[in-house]
C-alpha positions as semicolon CSV with decimal commas, in nm:
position;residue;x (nm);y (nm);z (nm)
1;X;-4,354;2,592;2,803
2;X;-4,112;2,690;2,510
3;X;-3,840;2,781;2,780
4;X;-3,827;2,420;2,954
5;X;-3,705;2,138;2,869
6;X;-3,648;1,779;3,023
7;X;-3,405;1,582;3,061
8;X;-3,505;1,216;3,186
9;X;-3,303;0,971;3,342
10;X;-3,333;0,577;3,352
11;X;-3,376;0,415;3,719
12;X;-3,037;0,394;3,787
13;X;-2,978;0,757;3,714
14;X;-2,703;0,754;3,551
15;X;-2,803;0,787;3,157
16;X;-3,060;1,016;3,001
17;X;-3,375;0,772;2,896
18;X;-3,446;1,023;2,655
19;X;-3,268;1,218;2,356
20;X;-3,073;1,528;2,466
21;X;-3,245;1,854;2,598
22;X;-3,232;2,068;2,244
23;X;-3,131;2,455;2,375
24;X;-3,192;2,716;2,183
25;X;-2,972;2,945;2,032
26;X;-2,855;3,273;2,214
27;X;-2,952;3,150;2,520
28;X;-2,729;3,297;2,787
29;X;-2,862;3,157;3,118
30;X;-2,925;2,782;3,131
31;X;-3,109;2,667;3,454
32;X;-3,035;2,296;3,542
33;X;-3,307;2,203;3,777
34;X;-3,384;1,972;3,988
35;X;-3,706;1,807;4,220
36;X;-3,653;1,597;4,541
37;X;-3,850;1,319;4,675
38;X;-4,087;1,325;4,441
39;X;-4,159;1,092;4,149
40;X;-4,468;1,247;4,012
41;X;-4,449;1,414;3,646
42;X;-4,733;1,614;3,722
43;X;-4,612;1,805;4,018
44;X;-4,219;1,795;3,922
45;X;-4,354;1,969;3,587
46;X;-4,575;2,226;3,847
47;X;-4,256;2,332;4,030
48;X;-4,012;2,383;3,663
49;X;-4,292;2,577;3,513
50;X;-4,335;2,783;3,851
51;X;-3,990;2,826;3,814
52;X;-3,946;2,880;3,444
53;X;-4,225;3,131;3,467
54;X;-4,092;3,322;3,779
55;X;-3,702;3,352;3,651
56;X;-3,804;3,472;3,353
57;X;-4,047;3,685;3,456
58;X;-3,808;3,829;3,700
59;X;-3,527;3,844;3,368
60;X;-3,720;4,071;3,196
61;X;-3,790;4,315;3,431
62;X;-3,466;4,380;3,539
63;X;-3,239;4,651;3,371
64;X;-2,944;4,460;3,492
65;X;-3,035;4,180;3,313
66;X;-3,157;4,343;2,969
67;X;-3,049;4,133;2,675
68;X;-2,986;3,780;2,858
69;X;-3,220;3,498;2,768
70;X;-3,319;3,238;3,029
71;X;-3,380;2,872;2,942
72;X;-3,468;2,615;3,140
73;X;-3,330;2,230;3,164
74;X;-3,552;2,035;3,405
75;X;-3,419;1,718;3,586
76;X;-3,650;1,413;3,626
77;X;-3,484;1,075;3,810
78;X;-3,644;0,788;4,013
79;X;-3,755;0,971;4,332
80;X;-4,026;0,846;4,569
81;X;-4,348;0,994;4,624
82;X;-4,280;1,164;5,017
83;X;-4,646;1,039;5,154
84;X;-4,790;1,324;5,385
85;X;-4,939;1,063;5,604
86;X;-4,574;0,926;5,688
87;X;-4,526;1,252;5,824
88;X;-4,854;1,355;5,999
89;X;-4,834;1,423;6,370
90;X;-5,142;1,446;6,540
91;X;-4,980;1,666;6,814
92;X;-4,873;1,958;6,611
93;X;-5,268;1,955;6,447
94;X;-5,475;1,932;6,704
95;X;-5,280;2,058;6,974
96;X;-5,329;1,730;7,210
97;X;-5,139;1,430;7,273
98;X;-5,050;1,165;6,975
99;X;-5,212;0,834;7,055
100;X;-5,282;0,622;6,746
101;X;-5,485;0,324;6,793
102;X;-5,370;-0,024;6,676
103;X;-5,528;-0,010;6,362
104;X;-5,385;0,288;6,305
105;X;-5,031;0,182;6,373
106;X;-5,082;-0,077;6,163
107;X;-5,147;0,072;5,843
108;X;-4,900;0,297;5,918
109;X;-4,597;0,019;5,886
110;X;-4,824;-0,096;5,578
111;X;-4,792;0,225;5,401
112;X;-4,381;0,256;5,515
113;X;-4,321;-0,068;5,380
114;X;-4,503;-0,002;5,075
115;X;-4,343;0,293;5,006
116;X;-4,005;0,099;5,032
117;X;-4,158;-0,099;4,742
118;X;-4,177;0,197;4,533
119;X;-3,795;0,271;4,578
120;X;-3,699;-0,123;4,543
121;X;-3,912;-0,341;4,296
122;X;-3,679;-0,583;4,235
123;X;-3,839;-0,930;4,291
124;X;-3,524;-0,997;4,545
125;X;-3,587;-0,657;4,706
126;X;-4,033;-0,717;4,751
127;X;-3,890;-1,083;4,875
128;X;-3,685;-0,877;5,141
129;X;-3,933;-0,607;5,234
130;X;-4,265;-0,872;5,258
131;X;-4,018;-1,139;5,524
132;X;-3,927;-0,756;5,727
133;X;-4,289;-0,701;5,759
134;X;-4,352;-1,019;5,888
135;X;-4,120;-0,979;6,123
136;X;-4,214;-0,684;6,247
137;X;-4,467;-0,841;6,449
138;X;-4,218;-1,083;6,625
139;X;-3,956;-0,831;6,730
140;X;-4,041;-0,887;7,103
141;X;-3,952;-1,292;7,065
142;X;-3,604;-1,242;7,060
143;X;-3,267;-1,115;6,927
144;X;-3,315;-1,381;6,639
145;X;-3,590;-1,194;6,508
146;X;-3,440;-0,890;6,519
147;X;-3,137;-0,965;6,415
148;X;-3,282;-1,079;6,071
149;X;-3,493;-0,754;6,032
150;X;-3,167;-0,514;6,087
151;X;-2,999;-0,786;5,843
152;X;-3,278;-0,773;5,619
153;X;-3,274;-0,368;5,602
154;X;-2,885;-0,361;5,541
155;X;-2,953;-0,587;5,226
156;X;-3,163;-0,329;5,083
157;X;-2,981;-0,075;5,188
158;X;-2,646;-0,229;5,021
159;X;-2,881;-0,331;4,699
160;X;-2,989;0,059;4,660
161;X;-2,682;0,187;4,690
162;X;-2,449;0,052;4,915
163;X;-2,243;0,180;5,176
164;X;-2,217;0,591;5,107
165;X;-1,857;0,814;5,069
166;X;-1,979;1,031;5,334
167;X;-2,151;0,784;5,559
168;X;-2,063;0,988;5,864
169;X;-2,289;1,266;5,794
170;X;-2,533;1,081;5,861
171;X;-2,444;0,782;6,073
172;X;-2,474;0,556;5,810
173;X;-2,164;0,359;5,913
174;X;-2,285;0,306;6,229
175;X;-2,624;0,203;6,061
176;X;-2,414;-0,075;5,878
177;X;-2,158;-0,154;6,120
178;X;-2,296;-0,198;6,484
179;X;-2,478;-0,463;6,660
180;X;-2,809;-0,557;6,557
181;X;-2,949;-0,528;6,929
182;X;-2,787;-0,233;7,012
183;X;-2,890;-0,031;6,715
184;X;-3,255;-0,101;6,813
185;X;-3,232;-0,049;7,199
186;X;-3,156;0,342;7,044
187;X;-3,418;0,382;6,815
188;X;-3,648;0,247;7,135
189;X;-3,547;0,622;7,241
190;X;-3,826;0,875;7,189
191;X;-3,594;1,144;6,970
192;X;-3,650;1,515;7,071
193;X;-3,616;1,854;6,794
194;X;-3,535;2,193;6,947
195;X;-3,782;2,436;6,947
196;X;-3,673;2,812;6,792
197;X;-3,459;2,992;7,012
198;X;-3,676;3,328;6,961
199;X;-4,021;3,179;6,909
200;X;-3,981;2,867;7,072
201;X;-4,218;2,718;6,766
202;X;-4,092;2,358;6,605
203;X;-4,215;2,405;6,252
204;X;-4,523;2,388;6,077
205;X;-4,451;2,035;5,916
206;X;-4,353;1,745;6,111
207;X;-4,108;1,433;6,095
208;X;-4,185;1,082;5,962
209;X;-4,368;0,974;6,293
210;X;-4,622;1,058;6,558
211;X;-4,553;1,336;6,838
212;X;-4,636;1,490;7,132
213;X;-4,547;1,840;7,299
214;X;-4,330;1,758;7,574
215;X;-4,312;2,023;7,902
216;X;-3,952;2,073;7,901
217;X;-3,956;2,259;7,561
218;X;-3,941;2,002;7,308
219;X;-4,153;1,825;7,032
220;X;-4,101;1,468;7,121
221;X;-4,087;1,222;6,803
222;X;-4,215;0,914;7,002
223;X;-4,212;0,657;6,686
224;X;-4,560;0,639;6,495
225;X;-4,769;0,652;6,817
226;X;-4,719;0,569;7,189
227;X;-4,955;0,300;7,154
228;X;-4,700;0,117;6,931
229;X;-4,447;-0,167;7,099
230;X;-4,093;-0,019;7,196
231;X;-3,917;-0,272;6,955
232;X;-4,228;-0,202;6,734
233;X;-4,117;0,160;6,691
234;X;-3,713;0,087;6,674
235;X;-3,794;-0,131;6,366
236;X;-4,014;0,146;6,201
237;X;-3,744;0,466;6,284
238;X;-3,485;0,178;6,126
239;X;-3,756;0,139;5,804
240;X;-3,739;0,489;5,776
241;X;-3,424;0,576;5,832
242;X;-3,307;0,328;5,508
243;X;-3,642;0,489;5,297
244;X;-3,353;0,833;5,346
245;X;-3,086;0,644;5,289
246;X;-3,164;0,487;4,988
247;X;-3,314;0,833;4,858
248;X;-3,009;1,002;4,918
249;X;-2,792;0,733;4,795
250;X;-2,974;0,729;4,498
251;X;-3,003;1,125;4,446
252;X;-2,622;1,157;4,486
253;X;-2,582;0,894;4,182
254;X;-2,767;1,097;3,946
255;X;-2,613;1,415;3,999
256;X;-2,233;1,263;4,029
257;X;-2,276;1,087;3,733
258;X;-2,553;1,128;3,548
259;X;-2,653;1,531;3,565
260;X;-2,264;1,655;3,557
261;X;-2,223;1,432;3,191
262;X;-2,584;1,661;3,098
263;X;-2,411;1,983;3,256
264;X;-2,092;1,888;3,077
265;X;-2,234;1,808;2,760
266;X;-2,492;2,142;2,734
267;X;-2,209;2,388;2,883
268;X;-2,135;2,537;2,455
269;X;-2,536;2,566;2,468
270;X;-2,476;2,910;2,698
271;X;-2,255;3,148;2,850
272;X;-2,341;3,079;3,187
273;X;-2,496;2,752;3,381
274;X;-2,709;2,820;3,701
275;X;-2,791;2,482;3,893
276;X;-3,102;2,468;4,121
277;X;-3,211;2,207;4,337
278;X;-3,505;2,090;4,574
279;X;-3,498;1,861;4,893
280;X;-3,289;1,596;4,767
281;X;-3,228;1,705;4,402
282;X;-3,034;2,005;4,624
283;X;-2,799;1,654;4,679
284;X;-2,856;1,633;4,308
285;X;-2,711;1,938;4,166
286;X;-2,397;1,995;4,426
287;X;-2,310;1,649;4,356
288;X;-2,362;1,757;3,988
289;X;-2,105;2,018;4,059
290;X;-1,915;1,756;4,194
291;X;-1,868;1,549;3,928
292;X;-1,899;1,859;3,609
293;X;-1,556;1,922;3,481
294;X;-1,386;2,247;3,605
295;X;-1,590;2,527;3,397
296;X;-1,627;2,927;3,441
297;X;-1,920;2,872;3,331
298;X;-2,106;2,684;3,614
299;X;-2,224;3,071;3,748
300;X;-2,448;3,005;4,079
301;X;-2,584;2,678;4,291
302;X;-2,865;2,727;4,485
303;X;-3,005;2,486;4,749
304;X;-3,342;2,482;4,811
305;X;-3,448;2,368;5,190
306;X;-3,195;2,067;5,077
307;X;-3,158;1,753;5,245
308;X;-2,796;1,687;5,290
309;X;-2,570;1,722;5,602
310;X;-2,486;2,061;5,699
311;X;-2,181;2,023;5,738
312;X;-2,138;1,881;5,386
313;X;-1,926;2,131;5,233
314;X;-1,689;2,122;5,568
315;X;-1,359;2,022;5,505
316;X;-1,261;2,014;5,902
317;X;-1,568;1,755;5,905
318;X;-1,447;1,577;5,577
319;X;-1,780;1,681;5,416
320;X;-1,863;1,499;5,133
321;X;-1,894;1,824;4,911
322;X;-1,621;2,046;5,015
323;X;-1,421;2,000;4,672
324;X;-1,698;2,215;4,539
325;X;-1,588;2,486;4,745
326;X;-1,182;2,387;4,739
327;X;-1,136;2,313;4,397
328;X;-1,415;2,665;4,321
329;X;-1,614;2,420;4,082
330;X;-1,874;2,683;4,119
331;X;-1,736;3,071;3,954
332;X;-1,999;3,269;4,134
333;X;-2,220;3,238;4,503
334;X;-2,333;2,947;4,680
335;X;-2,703;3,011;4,797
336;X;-2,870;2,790;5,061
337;X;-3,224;2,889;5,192
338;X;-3,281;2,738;5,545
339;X;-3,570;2,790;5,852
340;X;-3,649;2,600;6,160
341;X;-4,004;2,542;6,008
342;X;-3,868;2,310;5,751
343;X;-3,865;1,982;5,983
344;X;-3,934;1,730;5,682
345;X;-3,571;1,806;5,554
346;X;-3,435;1,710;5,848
347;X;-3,647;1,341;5,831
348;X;-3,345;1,122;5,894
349;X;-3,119;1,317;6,116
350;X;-3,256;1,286;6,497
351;X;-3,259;0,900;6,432
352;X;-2,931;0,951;6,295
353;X;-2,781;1,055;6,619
354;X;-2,974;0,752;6,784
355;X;-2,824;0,552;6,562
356;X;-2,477;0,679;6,690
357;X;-2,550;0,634;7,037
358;X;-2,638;1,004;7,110
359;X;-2,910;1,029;7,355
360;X;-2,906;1,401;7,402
361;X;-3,321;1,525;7,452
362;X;-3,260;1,805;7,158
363;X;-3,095;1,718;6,838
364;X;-3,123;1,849;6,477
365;X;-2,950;2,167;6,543
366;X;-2,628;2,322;6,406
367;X;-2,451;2,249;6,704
368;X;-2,497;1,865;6,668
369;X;-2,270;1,631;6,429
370;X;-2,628;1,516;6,241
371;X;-2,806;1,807;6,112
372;X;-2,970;1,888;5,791
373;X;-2,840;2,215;5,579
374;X;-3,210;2,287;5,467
375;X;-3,290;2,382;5,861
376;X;-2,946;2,475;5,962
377;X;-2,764;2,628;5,646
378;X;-2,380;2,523;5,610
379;X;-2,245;2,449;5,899
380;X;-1,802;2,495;5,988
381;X;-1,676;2,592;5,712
382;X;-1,553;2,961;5,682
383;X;-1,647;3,059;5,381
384;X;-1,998;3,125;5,457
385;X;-2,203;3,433;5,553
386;X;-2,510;3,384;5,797
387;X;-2,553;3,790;5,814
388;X;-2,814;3,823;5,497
389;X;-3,167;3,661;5,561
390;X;-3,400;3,596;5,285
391;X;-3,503;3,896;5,160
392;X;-3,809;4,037;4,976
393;X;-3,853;4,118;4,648
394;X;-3,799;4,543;4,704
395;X;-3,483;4,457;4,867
396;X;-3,198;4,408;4,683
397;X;-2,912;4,143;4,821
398;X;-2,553;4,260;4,876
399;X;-2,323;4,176;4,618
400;X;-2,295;3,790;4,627
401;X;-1,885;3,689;4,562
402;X;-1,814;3,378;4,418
403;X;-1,681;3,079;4,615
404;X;-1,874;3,180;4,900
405;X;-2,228;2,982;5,023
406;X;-2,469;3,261;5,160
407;X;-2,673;3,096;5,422
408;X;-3,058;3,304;5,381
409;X;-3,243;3,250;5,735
410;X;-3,628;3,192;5,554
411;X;-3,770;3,164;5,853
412;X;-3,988;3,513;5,753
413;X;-4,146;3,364;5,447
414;X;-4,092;2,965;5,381
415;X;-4,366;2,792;5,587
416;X;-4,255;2,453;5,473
417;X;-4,036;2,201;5,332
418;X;-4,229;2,314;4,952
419;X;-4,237;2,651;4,954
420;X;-3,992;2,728;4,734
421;X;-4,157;2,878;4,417
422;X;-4,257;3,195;4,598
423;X;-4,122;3,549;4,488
424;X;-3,894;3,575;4,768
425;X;-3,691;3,294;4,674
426;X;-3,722;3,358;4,296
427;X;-3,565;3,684;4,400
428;X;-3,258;3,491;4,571
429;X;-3,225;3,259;4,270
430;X;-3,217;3,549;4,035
431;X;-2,977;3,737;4,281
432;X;-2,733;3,519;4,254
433;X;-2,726;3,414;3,873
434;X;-2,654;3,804;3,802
């Protein structure tokens, strides 16, 4: 497309492993965008085109717009494939009870540990991952075992990114901190999501392990099957629980310091900068806000069913991004599109609060410390408006003011964690950048 560009980044994400993104002249919008867990060209180039197409499409047809020229700068850093079948719950699709066989379970910890190969490739790192999978089948010999395999975990953990600045979002201190034996006997826990309030429905898409429908209201999460060992499915919630962390670790890296040099370095290209972002590159582009020197020119930031704590730009909860908000890094509105039926967002936050200790049967909403902003929206912070949904295209949004994140309730159009390309969120995207 001649209004897209892309900017590449090396593995570590934090240098372009290409030549600068050329911008054409008079361009007066320039769209930094950004993918999530994802680290395929073909569909990361699918959702900037859709994008690319539907902004400008949407440009040009609007008299308020007339004369401003969209162009498009498209993010690509090392982000894991997200594997549908990590996520598949046989309860939500069939309607019955989730009972994997052994088999089944099986390749299930095959493909989680394999897909912890594609985020860590370092001969130390396979080394790590191929002794954890061996002892994943001698969990129930002892503590020795499992000591090494929480041991093992933190390793990778601290080799893809260490200890995190805002580690209490997500209980990630905890995950590094506490006793090996304790943090298991948790994760043991079946973890419980709350159901809508209003339609008492849990989503169309489902969380990285087996389910079934409980009679007290709930979806239970009961590991990757019931058939699988207790200590079994602690280790595999822990496996998944560092696949997140590393993700986000890594995510927060490229925008800090990797996207906000890019942002810094094409701000003469236009008059104003819009930043977009997806799942985890929604981490990308606030933290790329984050890092950007102070600039009138960074004009909107919206967060697309984003996977980041929602209370992240909270500064009573020390959120990791409430500088964006203090310091107004951003001169115009803060969009965030949220909906109950987004449940993939939300992948590592019931096992965070098992990982704390929290054995509540409901977690994942906005009233609990671990929640994700892509189901919840921003959470205690008062600059924030919950009163505007996400509306449709005939409907034009209220005037959005700058410094303030509009939380849109989607729950009347996005039907997943990937439906963000449709009209209804172009028109949000568009809304905002005016």
């Amino acid at each position: 497309m001649d209004n897209l560009a892309i900017a590449r980044f090396d593995k570590k994400g934090t240098r372009l492993a290409g030549p600068l993104p050329a911008v054409p002249r008079n361009v007066t919008d320039l769209f930094i965008v950004s993918h999530g867990w994802n680290n395929d060209d073909t569909d990361a180039a699918k959702l900037y085109g859709d994008w690319a197409k539907g902004i400008a499409t949407a440009f040009f047809h609007d008299p308020a717009l007339t004369g401003r020229k969209p162009f498009f700068v498209g993010i690509r850093w090392p982000a894991k494939k997200f594997d549908e079948r990590i996520i598949d719950d046989p309860a939500l699709a069939t309607g019955g009870a989730a009972s994997l066989q052994t088999d089944e379970s099986r390749i299930t910890a095959a493909i989680v540990f394999e897909e912890l190969k594609d985020l860590l490739d370092a001969p130390t790192e396979i080394d790590l991952i191929n002794r954890a999978r061996i002892l994943l089948d001698q969990l129930a010999n002892g503590r020795t075992p499992r000591a090494e395999f929480v041991d093992i975990l933190r390793q990778l953990a601290i080799s893809g990114g260490g200890p995190a600045p805002d580690a209490a979002d997500d209980a990630s201190d905890t995950f590094f901190a506490d006793d090996p034996e304790e943090l298991l006997e948790r994760l043991k826990a079946p973890v419980q999501l709350p159901r809508d309030p209003a339609s008492g429905d849990v989503g169309t898409t489902a969380l990285p392990a087996g389910g079934t429908r409980s009679a007290g209201g709930v979806t239970t999460v009961a590991g990757f099957g019931d058939t699988l060992a207790s200590w079994r499915r602690a280790a595999l919630h822990h496996a998944n629980y560092l696949t997140y962390y590393v993700m986000k670790e890594r995510a927060g890296t490229v925008g800090q310091k990797g996207v906000a040099a890019l942002v810094d370095e094409l701000a003469p290209s236009a008059e104003r900068i819009h930043l977009v972002g997806h799942s985890f590159g929604g981490r990308v582009v606030a933290a790329a806000a984050l890092g950007a020197k102070k600039t009138p020119k960074l004009r909107s930031l919206a967060l697309l069913q984003t996977a980041f704590s929602h209370n992240g730009f909270s500064a009573t909860m020390k959120g990791y991004f409430r500088d964006v908000l203090d310091d107004a890094r951003v001169n115009g509105p803060i969009i965030v599109t949220h909906t109950f039926r987004d449940r993939a967002v939300g992948v590592a936050y019931p096992l965070a609060s098992r990982i704390a200790g929290d054995m509540r049967k409901a977690v994942g909403d906005k009233n609990d410390p671990f929640g994700a902003i892509g189901r919840n929206g921003a959470q205690k912070t008062p600059r924030v408006r919950d009163d505007i949904p996400l509306l449709a295209v005939t409907n034009p949004y209220p005037a959005f003011t700058p410094n303030t994140i509009f939380n849109l309730n989607a729950d009347e159009f996005i039907k997943d964690h990937g439906d963000v390309t449709r009209a209804e969120v172009i028109h949000a995207i568009v809304s905002a950048a005016k």
